[in-house]
N, C-alpha and C positions, 0 to 999 in steps of 0.2 A: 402618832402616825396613823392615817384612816388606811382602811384597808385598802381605797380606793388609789393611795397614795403607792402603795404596797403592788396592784396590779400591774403596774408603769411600767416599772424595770422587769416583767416578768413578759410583757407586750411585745416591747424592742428586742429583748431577744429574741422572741416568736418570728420576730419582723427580721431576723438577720438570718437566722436560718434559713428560711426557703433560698436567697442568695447567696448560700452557700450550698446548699444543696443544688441549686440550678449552675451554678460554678462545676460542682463535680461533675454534673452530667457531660458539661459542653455546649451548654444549651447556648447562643448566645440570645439577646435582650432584645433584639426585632423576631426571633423563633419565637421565644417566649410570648409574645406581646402578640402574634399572632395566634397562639395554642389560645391563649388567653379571649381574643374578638372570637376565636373560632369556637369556644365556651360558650360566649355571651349568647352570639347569634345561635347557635345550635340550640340555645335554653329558648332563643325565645320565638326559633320554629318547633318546636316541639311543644312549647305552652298552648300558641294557635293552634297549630293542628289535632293536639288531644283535646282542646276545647271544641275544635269541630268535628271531632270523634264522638265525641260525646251524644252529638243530637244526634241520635238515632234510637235505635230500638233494640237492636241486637246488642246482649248482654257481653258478648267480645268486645264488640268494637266499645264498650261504654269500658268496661276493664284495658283493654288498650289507651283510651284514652286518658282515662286516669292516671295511667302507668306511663305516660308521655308528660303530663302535667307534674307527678313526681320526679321526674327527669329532668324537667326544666328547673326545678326548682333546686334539684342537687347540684345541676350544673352552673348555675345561677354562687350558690351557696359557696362551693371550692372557688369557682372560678372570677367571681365578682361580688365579694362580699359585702361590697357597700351599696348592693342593690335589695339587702335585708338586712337594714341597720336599726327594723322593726322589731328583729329576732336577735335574742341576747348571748346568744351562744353561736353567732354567724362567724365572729374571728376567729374564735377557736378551731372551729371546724376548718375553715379556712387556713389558718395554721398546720393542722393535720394533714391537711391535704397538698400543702405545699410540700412537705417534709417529703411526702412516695413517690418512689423513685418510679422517672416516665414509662419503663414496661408497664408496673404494676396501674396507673392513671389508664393510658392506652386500653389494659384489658378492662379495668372498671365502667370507661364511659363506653366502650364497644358491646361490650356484656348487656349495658343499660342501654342502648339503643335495639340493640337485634331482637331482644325480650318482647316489647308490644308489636314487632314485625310479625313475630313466632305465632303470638297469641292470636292477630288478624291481620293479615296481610291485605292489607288496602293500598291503594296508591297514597290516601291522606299519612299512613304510617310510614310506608317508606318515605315519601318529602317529608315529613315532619322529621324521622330518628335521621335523615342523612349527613347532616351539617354536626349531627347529634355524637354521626359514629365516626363521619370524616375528623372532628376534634381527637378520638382517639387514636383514628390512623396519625396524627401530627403529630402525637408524643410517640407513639411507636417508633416512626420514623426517626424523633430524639434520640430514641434511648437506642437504636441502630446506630448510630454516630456518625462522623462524617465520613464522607468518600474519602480515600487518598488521591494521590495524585497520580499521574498515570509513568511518570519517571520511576517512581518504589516499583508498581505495581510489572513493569518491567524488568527492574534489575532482579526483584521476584522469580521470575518465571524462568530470567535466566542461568541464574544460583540453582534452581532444580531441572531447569535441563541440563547444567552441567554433572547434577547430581546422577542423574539420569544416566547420562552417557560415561559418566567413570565405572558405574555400578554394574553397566551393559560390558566395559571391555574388560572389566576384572573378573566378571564371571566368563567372559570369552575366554578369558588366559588361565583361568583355573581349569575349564573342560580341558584345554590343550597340551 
């Protein structure tokens, strides 16, 4: 048995995981698929725009821009791995990346977008990180989960006003 033989059933389960881990969350599979274009596109505003960060002079905006370009390429890596199937260690990573759960994604690519803002605040930074950071606000909003529905969220409100008003006349009838 090659080793290569040996990687396979180590793969599939890589590949089952994340859909269980996106199962726990609640995510459903059009959220996902959208977290997922909003990855893609986000990687590859942020590849342009630190590429036209770049020509310049000012040692910031050339470090922004770099630091826009490694952006794209991470969001690129988690989010679309077979768009570096040049890079031998892309599934894995990709892998890893499935497994964290949506807060923790949310603050990682939000974190990596505001960074080259910080560093030089240009308009080419901010349209470059915002697709960049909006990708994070969408897991965020995941791992907040869904609405209820506004029947609960009534009979909610009602159970504590009742709670409310027993609490109010039992402390009436104690002072009295």
């Amino acid at each position: 048995m090659s080793s290569q033989d040996e990687q396979f059933p180590a793969e599939t389960a890589a590949a089952a995981a994340p859909e269980a881990a996106a199962a726990d969350e609640g995510m459903t599979w059009w959220y996902r698929w959208l977290c997922r274009i909003a990855g893609v596109i986000g990687g590859m505003s942020c590849a342009f725009a630190g590429l036209w960060n770049c020509v310049t002079i000012n040692p910031l905006n050339i470090a922004a821009g770099v630091w826009m370009m490694l952006n794209a390429f991470v969001l690129f890596l988690c989010e679309a791995p077979f768009c570096c199937q040049f890079i031998e260690f892309a599934n894995a990573v990709a892998a890893r990346a499935d497994r964290l759960r949506a807060w923790q994604k949310a603050a990682f690519y939000c974190g990596m977008a505001v960074f080259p803002v910080v560093l030089s605040l240009t308009l080419t930074t901010l349209l470059g990180n915002a697709i960049a950071f909006a990708t994070g606000v969408l897991y965020g909003m995941s791992a907040l989960g869904k609405k209820g529905d506004a029947i609960s969220y009534a009979r909610i409100h009602q159970q504590q006003k009742q709670m409310d008003e027993e609490k109010l006349t039992g402390s009436l009838e104690g002072q009295a």
